[in-house]
NURODREN-591383 format. One line per field, with one value per residue (C-alpha): x, y, z. Coordinates in pm, whole numbers. Example, Ala and Ser with C-alpha at 12.3 -4.5 7.8 and 13.67 -1.06 7.14 Angstrom:
BEGIN
x [1230  1367]
y [-450  -106]
z [780  714]
***
This chain:
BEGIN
x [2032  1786  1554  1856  1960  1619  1575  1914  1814  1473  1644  1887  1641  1496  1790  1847  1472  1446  1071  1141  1447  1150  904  1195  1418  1279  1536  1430  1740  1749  1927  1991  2066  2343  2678  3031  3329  3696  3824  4035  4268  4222  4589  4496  4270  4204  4403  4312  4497  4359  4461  4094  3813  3485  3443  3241  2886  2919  3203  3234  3016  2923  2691  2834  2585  2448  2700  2998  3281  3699  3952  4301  4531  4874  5070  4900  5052  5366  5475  5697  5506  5776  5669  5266  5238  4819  4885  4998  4887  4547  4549  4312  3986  3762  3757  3997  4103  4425  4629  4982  5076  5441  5649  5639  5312  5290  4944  4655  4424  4162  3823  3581  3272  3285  3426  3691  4023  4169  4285  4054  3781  3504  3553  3535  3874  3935  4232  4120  3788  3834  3823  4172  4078  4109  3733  3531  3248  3404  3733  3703  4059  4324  4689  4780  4843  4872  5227  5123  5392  5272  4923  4745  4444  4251  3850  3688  3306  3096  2852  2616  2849  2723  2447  2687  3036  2861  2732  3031  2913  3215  3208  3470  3802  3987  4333  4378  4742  4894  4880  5192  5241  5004  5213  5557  5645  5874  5917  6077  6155  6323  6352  6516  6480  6707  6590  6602  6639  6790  6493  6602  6332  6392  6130  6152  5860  5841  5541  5393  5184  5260  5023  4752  4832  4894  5152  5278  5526  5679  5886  5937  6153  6171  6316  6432  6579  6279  6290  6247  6410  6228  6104  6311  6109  6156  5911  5854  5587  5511  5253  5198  4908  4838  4526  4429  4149  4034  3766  3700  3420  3541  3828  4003  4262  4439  4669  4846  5010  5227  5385  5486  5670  5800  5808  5975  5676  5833  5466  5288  5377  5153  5048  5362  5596  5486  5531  5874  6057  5815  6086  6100  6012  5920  5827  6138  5980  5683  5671  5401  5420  5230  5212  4931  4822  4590  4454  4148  4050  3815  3585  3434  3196  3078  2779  2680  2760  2466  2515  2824  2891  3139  3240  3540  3651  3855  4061  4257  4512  4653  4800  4917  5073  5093  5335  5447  5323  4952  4991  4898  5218  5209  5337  5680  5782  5894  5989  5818  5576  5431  5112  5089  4741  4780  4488  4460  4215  4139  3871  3736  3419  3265  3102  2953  2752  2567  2472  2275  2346  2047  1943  1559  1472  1753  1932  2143  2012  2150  2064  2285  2215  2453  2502  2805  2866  3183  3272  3556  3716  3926  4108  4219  4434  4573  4805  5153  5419  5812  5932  6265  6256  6284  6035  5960  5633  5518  5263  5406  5138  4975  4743  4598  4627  4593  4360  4138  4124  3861  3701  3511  3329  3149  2892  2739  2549  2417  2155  2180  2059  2109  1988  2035  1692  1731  1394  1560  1909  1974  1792  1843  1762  1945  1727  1929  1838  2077  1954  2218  2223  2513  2569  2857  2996  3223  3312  3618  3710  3871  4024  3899  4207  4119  4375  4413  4582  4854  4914  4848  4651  4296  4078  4205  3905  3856  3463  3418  3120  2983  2766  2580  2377  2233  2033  1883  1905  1751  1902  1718  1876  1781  2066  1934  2129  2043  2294  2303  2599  2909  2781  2584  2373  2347  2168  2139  2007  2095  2069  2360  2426  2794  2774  2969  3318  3515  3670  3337  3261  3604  3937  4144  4264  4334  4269  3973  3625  3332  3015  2823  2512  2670  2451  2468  2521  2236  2200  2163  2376  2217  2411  2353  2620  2733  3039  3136  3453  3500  3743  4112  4097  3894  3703  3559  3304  3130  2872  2736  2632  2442  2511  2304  2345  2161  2293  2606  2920  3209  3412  3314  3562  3488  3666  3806  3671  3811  4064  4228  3979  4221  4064  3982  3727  3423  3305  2937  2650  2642  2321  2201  2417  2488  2756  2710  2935  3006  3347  3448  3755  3850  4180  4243  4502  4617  4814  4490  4289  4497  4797  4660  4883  5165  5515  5465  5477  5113  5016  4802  4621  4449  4185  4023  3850  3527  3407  3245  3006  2887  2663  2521  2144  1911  2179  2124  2402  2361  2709  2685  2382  2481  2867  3083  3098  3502  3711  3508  3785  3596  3783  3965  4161  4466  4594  4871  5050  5145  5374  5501  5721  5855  6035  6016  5775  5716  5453  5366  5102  4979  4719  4532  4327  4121  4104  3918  3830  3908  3612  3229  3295  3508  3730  4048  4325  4395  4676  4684  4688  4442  4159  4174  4218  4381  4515  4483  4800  4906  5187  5376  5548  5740  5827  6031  6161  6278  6280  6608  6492  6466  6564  6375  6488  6278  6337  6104  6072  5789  5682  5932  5840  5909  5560  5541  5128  5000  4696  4550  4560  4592  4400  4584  4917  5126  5027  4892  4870  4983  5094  5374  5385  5682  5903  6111  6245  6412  6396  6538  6434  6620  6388  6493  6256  6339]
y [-565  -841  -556  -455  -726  -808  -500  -578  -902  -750  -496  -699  -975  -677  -573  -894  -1043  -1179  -1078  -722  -702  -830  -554  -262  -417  -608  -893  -1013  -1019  -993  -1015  -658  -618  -785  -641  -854  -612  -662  -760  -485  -509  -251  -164  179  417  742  1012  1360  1604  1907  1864  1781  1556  1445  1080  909  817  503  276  -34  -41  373  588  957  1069  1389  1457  1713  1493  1547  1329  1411  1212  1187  1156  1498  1717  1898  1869  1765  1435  1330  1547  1478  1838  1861  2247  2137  1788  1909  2260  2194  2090  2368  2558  2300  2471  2265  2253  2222  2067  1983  2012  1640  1540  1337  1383  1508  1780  1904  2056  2240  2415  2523  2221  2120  2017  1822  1489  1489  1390  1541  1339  925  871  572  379  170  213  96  281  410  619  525  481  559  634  650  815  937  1067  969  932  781  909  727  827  1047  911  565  695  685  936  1058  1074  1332  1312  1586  1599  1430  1091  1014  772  573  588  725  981  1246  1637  1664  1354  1095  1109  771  745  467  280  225  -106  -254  -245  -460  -536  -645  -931  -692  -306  -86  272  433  777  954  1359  1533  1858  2167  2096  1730  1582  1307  1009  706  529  213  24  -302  -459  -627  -905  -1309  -1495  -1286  -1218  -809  -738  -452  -347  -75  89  421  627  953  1137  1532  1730  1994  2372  2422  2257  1914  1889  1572  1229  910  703  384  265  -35  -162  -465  -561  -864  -921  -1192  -1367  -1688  -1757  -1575  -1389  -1363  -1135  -1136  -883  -837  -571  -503  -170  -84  207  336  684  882  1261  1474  1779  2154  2218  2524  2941  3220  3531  3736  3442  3349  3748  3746  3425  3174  2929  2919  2600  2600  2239  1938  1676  1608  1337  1140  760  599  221  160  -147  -200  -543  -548  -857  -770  -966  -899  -1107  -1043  -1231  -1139  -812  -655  -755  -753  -777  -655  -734  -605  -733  -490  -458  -236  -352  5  230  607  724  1140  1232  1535  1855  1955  2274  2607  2726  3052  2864  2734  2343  2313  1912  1650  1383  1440  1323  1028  967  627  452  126  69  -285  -301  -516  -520  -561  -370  -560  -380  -506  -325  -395  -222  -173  22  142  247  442  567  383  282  142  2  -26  -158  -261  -330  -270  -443  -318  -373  -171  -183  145  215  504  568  855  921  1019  910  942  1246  1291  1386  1124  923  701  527  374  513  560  438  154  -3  328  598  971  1064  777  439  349  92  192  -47  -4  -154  -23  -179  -8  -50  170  205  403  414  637  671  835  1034  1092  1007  1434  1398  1203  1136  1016  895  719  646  498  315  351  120  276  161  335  201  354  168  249  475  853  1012  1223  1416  1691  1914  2167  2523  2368  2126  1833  1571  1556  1302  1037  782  643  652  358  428  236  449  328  487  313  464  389  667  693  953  1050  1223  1331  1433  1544  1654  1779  1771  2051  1931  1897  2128  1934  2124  1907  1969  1723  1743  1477  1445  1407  1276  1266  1103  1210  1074  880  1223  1393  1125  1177  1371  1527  1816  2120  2318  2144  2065  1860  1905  1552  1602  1627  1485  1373  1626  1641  1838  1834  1957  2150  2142  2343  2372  2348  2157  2059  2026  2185  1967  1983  2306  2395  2227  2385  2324  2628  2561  2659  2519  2503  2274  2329  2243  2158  2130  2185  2058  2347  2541  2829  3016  2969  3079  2891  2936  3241  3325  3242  3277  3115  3041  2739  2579  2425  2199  2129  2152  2514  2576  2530  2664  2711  2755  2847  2969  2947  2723  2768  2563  2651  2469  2628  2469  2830  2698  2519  2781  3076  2937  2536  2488  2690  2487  2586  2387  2263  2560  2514  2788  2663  2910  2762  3027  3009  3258  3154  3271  3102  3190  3085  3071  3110  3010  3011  3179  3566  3597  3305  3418  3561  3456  3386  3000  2860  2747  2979  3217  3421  3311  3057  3104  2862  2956  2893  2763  2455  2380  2112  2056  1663  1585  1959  2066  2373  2401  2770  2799  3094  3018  3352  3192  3433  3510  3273  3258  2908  2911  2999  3281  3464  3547  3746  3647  3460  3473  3068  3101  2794  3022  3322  3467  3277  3587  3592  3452  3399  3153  3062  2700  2639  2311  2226  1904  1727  1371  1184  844  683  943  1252  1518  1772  2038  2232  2522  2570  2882  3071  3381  3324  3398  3383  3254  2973  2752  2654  2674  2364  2270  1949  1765  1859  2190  2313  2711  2832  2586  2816  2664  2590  2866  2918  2493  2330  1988  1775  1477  1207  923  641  405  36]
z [6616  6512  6359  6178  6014  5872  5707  5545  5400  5303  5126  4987  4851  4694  4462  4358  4306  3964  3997  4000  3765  3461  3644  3565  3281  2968  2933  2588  2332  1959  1722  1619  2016  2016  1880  1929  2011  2016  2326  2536  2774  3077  3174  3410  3437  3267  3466  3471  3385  3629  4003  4175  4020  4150  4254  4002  4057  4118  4296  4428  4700  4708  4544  4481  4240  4321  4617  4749  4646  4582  4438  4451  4217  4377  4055  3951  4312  4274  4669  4913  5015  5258  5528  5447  5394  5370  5267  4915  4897  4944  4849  4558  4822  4925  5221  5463  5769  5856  6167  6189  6510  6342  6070  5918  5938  6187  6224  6054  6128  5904  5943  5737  5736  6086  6218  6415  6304  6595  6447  6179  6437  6237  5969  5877  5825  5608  5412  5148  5272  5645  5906  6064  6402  6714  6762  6466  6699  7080  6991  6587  6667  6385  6527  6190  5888  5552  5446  5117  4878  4917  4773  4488  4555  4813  4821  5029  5093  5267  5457  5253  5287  5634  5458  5339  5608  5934  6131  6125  5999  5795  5552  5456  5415  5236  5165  4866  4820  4523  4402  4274  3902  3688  3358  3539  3801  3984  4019  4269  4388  4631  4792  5017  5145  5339  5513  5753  6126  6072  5872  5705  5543  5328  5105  4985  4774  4550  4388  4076  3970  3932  3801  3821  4177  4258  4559  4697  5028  5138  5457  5566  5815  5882  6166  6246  6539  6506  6483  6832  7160  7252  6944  6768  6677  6481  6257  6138  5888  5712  5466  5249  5072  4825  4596  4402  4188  4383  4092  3753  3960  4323  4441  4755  4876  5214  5371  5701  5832  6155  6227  6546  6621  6961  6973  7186  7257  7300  7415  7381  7404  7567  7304  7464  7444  7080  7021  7152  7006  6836  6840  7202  7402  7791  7841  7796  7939  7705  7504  7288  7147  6914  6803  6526  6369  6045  5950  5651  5412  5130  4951  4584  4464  4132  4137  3763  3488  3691  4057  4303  4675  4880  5239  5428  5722  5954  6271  6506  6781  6869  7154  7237  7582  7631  7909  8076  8267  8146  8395  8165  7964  8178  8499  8519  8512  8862  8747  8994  8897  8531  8373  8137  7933  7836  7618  7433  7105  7023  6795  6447  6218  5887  5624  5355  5045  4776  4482  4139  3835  3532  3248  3246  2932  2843  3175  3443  3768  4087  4392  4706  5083  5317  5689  5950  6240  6452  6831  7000  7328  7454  7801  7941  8216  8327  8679  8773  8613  8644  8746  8550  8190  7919  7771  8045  7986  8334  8618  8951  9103  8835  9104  9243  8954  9049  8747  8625  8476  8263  7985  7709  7503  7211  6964  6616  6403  6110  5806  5515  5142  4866  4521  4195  3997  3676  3591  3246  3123  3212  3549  3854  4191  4493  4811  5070  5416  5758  6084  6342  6705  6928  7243  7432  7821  8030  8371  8619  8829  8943  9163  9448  9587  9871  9975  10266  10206  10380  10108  10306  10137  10348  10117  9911  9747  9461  9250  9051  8809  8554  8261  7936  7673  7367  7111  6739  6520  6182  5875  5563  5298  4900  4641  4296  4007  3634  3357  3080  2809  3055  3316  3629  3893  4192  4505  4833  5201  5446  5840  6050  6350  6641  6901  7221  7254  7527  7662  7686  7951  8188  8114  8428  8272  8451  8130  8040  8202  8109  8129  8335  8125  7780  7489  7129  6816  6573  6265  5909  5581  5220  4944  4635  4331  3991  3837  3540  3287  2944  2728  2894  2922  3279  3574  3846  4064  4281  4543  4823  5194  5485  5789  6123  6428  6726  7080  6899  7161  7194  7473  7641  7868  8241  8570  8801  9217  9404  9511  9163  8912  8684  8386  8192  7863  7973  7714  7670  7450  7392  7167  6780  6557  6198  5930  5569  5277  4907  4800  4464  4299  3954  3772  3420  3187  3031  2768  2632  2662  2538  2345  2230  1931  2035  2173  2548  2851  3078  3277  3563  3742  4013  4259  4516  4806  5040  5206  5552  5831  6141  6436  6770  6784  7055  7371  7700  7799  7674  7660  7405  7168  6867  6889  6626  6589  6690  6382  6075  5969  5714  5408  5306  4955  4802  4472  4272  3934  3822  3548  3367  3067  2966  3313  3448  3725  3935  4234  4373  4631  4824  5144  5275  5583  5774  6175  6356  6709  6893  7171  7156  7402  7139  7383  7179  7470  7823  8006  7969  7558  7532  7454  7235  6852  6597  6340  6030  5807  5489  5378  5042  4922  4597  4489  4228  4043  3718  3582  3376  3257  3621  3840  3972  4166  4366  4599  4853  5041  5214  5395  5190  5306  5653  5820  6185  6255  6427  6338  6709  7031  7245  7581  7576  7412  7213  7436  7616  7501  7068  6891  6657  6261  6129  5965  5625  5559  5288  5133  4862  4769  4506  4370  4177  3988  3881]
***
């Protein structure tokens, strides 16, 4: 860690060294250099009018120059943001494969490129630019979700972003929060939605700024009976933030969030059971419950016009507990003793950046390094648990569990710089580089149950083992991008880098084994594409990938011991991999292009398809070699219309997603439903909504065809076995805004 930090300060006495700011700038002033202007006022930001825009080159703290990068505006989506719905929220980012585990979003689960969507886990998931998982590194598993109409935009980063946020394949997702208004001591609004199957939320939000001072709170509820049996839950969420200017050049701003929710789980159907009745549930005694809790303080120093630092201090005091019967979804619930999971995240850290800002010759540069140092601390315990069939959180036996008990701790620290070279003011260069130190511990105990055919309980021990792996890992990575008028061809490469996770170590899941000798993801992502925007009239930005893998982690479909054979996923590092495809998002503005002048309303087309491929290379296992890689349906294509018209707006959206196989084996069915094909689907939502001086009114249906598909297959909670998406549902929602 020592190492570490010194080639932090190194790197940071070079940004800021006066020597070499006279070696690359020539500081001299005259007279016909300087030019007084009028001062301005900044009251917002620009806003786009087309639904997705790239991040801009350069942030507070970031360098996106030359990179994949998304923004979604909030105030520019036409959807029904009280259940979170990711299909329309973020319909306008390419290629997202997105599982829907529920109807209100309770959490979220997005992949790309070949990569898994369970909880997000292949991506940095951040709010406000803090981390919001579990475990970013131990357990990158996000139980939380920001709630979408408390949002301002969302930033999604690909591959290339691991130089900057971490060591995940997929990139960075941030959620950013509103701020409360800027030019009034006091605003408010207020929603509520009413819905199919008993949803019902309320939204209630205040803010503005005193004395310079920026504030903003917020609560929300939701709650719904569910489509199918055992499927009612309740929310709560909370969030408060305040910023303020301590000096004319230092910043400081500080936010909290809680929410906490219990859900009842139907669990998961078999192929024949889905077939027959979708909305069918075979499990009553599942439940899941959730208690999350945010802290982050952030510093801005703006040391001069050219120079600022940022630090942000961050914490985590959470908890989950999963009970009920894990038992495959073919076999009846016989009641007795169920499972509970129950695990515990305690965790805190600090990023700090600092970045330097110049003109040579002609053309903007800047400089970035930074360092992160973050500790985390995770149980997990899982054992019997009450036997009866409400949410009962409490082992049987606390003091000798039946599964395991275990403590995880964690360290990081991490070195990284960036910097934006321009060659000319058309061309630029990105080099960046990352020095990760992980250390990962597990030490507790399991089981060891040994039964006879009888029944009869034979062995009964418990193996206390203690395990720890540390390792430095270093990632390069070069973005480059040329600009021709408004058009930009980009291009980057960077390394990437997963670590294993706290269940790849020890889970007791009878649908589910892990391999002892699992090891660390490494792999790389290429980026090639062109982007640009002409006037208000289109924006689009095509490209095409490349992300390899090698000793890439997945399931493969095993059998159990004779006389059985019952099957079950194996996860383990299967072999080197790849995926690769060409994502293309186009939003037109029709009425600009075709009828500008003309007395018509803002038409919106927006197209946004990939085509994918992926393939095992080189396995072991011949049964493996040459095998469709899990999760890469071979297309991916949202498109749709948006219209608006004074206080009118309409939303349609259309989502084709291809087959996709949810195992490296490609197995097409088992008679357990954790492992087989996921079909094809396609799926359509209309939104609709109009605006009277402060009141807005907006009503959903999404799925309004009434497709019958599913998005995954669970090994685990809320399974296991398909996981059936919601059907045909209705919502209205009445805002009012003070």
């Amino acid at each position: 860690m020592r190492s570490i930090l010194l080639i932090v300060m190194v790197l940071c006495t070079a940004l800021v060294s006066p020597a070499q700011q006279r070696w690359m700038v020539d500081s001299t002033r005259t007279r016909k250099d300087t030019l007084v202007l009028p001062t301005v006022e900044v009251q917002d930001q620009h806003v786009s009018p087309f639904l997705i825009s790239r991040v801009n080159d350069v942030e507070a703290g970031a360098i996106y120059a030359a990179k994949k990068t998304e923004r979604i505006k909030l105030e520019n989506v036409i959807a029904n943001t009280a259940t979170n719905n990711t299909r329309q929220t973020m319909s306008g980012v390419a290629g997202l494969n997105i599982w829907e585990s529920d109807g209100a979003g309770l959490q979220l689960g997005i992949g790309g490129r070949g990569l898994n969507p369970n909880r997000t886990s292949n991506f940095t998931t951040r709010q406000n630019g803090y981390d919001i998982s579990a475990d970013p590194l131990g357990y990158p598993e996000s139980y939380y979700v920001p709630p979408m109409a408390a949002l301002d935009r969302i930033d999604v980063v690909r591959g290339a972003g691991a130089l900057r946020y971490g060591t995940q394949f997929g990139g960075v997702v941030n959620f950013v929060f509103k701020e409360g208004a800027r030019t009034a001591p006091l605003s408010a609004d207020a929603s509520v939605t009413a819905g199919s199957f008993g949803f019902a939320s309320a939204f209630a939000r205040l803010g503005g700024t005193i004395d310079g001072t920026n504030y903003v709170a917020l609560y929300q509820f939701r709650r719904a009976d569910g489509w199918r049996p055992n499927s009612d839950f309740h929310q709560h969420l909370a969030y408060a933030a305040v910023t303020t200017n301590i000096t004319s050049h230092v910043r400081l701003r500080a936010d909290y969030t809680f929410m906490t929710y219990l859900a009842h789980q139907p669990g998961g159907l078999t192929d024949r059971m889905f077939e027959t009745d979708p909305s069918q549930s075979v499990r009553a005694r599942n439940w899941f419950n959730v208690n999350w809790n945010l802290a982050s303080l952030t510093l801005d120093w703006f040391m001069s016009e050219q120079t600022s630092l940022r630090s942000i201090f961050f914490g985590n005091l959470s908890s989950r507990q999963a009970l009920g019967n894990l038992d495959r979804i073919n076999t009846v619930d016989m009641g007795g003793p169920r499972t509970m999971i129950n695990g515990t995240f305690h965790s805190f850290g600090n990023e700090t950046t600092i970045q330097h800002d110049l003109v040579v010759g002609d053309a903007p540069w800047s400089l970035l390094a930074g360092v992160r140092l973050y500790r985390g601390n995770s149980t997990q315990q899982q054992g019997d648990a009450a036997d009866g069939s409400g949410p009962d959180f409490s082992f049987t036996n606390p003091d000798h569990l039946e599964g395991s008990d275990y403590t995880f701790p964690n360290d990081n620290a991490a070195a990284f710089a960036e910097a934006l070279i321009s060659i000319t003011p058309e061309f630029r260069l990105v080099p960046g580089v990352r020095l990760e130190h992980i250390t990962t511990r597990s030490d507790g105990y399991y089981a060891l149950m040994v039964k006879d055919l009888a029944g009869n309980l034979v062995v009964d021990s418990l193996v206390y083992e203690q395990q720890e792996r540390s390792r430095t890992i270093a990632l390069v990575g070069l973005g480059a991008s040329y600009l021709i008028g408004p058009i930009e061809i980009y291009a980057n490469a960077t390394q990437n880098y997963r670590s294993i996770t706290f269940s790849d170590l020890r889970i007791n899941n009878p649908n589910l084994v892990i391999d002892p000798n699992i090891e660390d993801e490494r792999g790389y992502t290429l980026d090639l594409g062109v982007r640009g925007q002409v006037s208000d009239m289109i924006s689009w930005d095509a490209s095409a990938f490349y992300l390899r893998y090698n000793d890439k982690i997945g399931e493969v479909l095993r059998s159990d011991e004779a006389p059985l054979y019952l099957p079950y996923r194996y996860r383990t590092n299967i072999a080197d991999a790849y995926t690769a495809g060409i994502e293309a998002v186009t939003d037109m503005d029709l009425t600009a292009m075709f009828w500008r002048g003309f007395d018509l309303p803002a038409i919106h087309w927006i197209i946004n398809a990939t085509v994918l491929q992926g393939e095992y290379l080189a396995s072991d296992d011949p049964s493996i070699d040459g095998n469709a890689v899990e999760y890469v349906p071979s297309y991916v294509v949202r498109t749709g219309l948006n219209i608006k018209e004074g206080g009118f707006r309409l939303s349609l959206l259309w989502s084709f997603i291809g087959q996709q196989y949810s195992d490296a084996s490609n197995a097409e069915y088992t008679a357990s439903a954790v492992s087989g094909l996921i079909p094809s689907y396609n799926v359509a939502d209309i939104t609709i909504g109009y605006t009277f001086g402060m009141i807005s009114v907006d009503a959903s249906c999404n799925n309004v065809l009434g497709t019958s598909y599913f998005t995954r297959r669970a090994d685990s909670y809320p399974g296991p076995g398909i996981i059936p998406a919601e059907p045909r549902s209705f919502f209205v929602t009445v805002k009012a805004e003070l």
